[in-house]
Structure formats: C-alpha cells, structure tokens
C-alpha positions as CSV (number, residue, x, y, z in Angstrom):
1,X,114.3,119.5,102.3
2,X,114.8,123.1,100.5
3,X,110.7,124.0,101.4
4,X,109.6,121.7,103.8
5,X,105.6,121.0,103.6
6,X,103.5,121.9,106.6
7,X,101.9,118.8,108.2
8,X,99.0,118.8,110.7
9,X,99.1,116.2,113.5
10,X,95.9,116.1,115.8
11,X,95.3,114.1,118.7
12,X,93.6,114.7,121.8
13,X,96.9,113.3,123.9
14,X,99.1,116.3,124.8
15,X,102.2,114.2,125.1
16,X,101.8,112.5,121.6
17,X,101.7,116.0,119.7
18,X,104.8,117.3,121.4
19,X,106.7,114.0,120.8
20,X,105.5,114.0,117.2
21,X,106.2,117.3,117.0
22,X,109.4,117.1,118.1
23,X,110.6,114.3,115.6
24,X,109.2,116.0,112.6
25,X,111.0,119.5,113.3
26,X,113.6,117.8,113.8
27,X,113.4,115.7,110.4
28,X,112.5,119.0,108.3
29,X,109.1,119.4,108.8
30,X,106.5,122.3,109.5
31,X,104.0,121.5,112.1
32,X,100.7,122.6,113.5
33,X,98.8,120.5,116.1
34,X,95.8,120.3,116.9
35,X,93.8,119.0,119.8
36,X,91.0,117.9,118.5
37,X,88.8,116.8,115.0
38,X,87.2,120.3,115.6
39,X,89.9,122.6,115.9
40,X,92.3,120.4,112.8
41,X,89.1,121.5,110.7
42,X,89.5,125.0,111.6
43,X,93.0,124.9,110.8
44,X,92.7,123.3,107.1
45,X,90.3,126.1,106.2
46,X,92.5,128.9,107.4
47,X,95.9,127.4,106.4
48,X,97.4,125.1,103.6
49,X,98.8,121.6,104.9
50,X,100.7,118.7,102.9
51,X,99.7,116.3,105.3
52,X,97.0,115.6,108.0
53,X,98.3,112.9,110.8
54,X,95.2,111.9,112.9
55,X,94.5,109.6,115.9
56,X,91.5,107.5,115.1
57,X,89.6,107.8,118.8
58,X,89.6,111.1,120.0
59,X,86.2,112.9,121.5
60,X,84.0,115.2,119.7
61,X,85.1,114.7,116.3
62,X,86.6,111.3,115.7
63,X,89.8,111.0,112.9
64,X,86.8,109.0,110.7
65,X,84.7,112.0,110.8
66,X,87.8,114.0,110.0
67,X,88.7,112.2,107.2
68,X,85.0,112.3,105.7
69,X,85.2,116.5,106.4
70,X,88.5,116.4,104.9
71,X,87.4,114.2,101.7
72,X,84.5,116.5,101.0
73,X,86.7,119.6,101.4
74,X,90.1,119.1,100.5
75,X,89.8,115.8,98.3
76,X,93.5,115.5,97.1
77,X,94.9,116.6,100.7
78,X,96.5,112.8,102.1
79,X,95.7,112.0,105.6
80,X,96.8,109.4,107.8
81,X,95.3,107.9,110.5
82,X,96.9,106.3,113.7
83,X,95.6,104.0,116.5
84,X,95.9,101.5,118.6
85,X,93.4,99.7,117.3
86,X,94.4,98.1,113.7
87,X,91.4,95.3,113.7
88,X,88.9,98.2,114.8
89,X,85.3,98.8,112.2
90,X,86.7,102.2,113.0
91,X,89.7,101.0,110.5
92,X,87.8,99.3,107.6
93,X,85.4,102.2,107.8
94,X,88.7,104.7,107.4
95,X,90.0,102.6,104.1
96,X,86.5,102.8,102.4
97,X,86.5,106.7,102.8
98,X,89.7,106.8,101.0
99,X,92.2,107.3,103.7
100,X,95.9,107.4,102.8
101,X,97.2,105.2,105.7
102,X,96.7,103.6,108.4
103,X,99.2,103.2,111.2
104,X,99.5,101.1,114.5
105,X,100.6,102.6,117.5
106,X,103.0,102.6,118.8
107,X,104.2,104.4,115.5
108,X,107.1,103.5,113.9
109,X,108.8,106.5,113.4
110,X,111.2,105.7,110.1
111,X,108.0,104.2,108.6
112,X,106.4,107.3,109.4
113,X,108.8,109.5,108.0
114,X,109.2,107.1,104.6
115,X,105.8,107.3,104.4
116,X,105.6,111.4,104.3
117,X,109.0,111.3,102.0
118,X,106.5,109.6,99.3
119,X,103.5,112.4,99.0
120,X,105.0,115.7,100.5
C-alpha cells in the first residue's frame, strides 16, 4: 500500500478502537478514532477519510444516525457498520439508508480487511 487511505473507526468502547486500531496500522492503514457519533462527525468535516467503521449502539449519536449525517454530507464516502446485533430493526434500518456493510461482532478481521482492500 504505496498511500494508504485514512479510515475512521468510532465506537464508544475504548478497548475496541485501540484493538482496531492496532490491526489496521499494522495492515497499512491511517487511523483516526473517534468516541462517539458526535465527535466522528466533527472529524469528516475537518479531515478527508476513505472509510468510516462504526458500532451500531453507541449513546448520543447512534452509527444509524451517523450513517444518515454521513449520506447527506459525504454521499460517496463507504461506511461500515458493526454490532452485535445482526437481526436488530437497527440493521434493516442501516441497509435502507444505503450503508456499505454490515458486520457481526465479533469482527472477523481478514473479512474486515478484504472488505476495505475492495473500496479504499
């Protein structure tokens, strides 16, 4: 990867963002976290991303109302969304918007990183 694309993973678990962190530095990637819906959108409006990896339940601004702020915004910009709820409303309501994936926790990490490989 000659000029790696920045992603943005946000989730209100501190131990989740290092660990995700961690594995995408170490595949390549640029990161920025963030710790909430709130802050992410502050960060896509100041800053260019490739990628936006959200957890679906997080307070304040959930990854669903992420995803509609991010559609509005920045409507080519993929985001994927993670939780541990696949058979959630939450979920259904996340594919109608338009979102680019959804992943199960735990996260399979080489699906993961395949999954970045085809659209950064």
């Amino acid at each position: 990867m000659t000029n790696p694309q920045k992603i943005l993973i946000v989730d209100d678990n501190p131990l989740m963002l290092k660990t995700l962190r961690d594995i995408l530095q170490i595949s390549g990637y640029r990161v920025e976290i963030a710790v909430n819906g709130r802050e992410a959108l502050e960060k896509i409006k100041a800053d260019s991303f490739g990628c936006v990896l959200s957890d679906v339940r997080m307070p304040d601004v959930s990854g669903i109302e992420l995803l509609h702020a991010v559609k509005k915004s920045h409507p080519n910009l993929p985001l994927v969304l993670m939780t541990a709820h696949s058979e959630d409303d939450l979920v259904q309501q996340a594919r109608a918007a338009g979102v680019t994936a959804v992943l199960e926790k735990p996260l399979n990490m080489q699906s993961l990183l395949s999954l970045f490989e085809q659209f950064i």
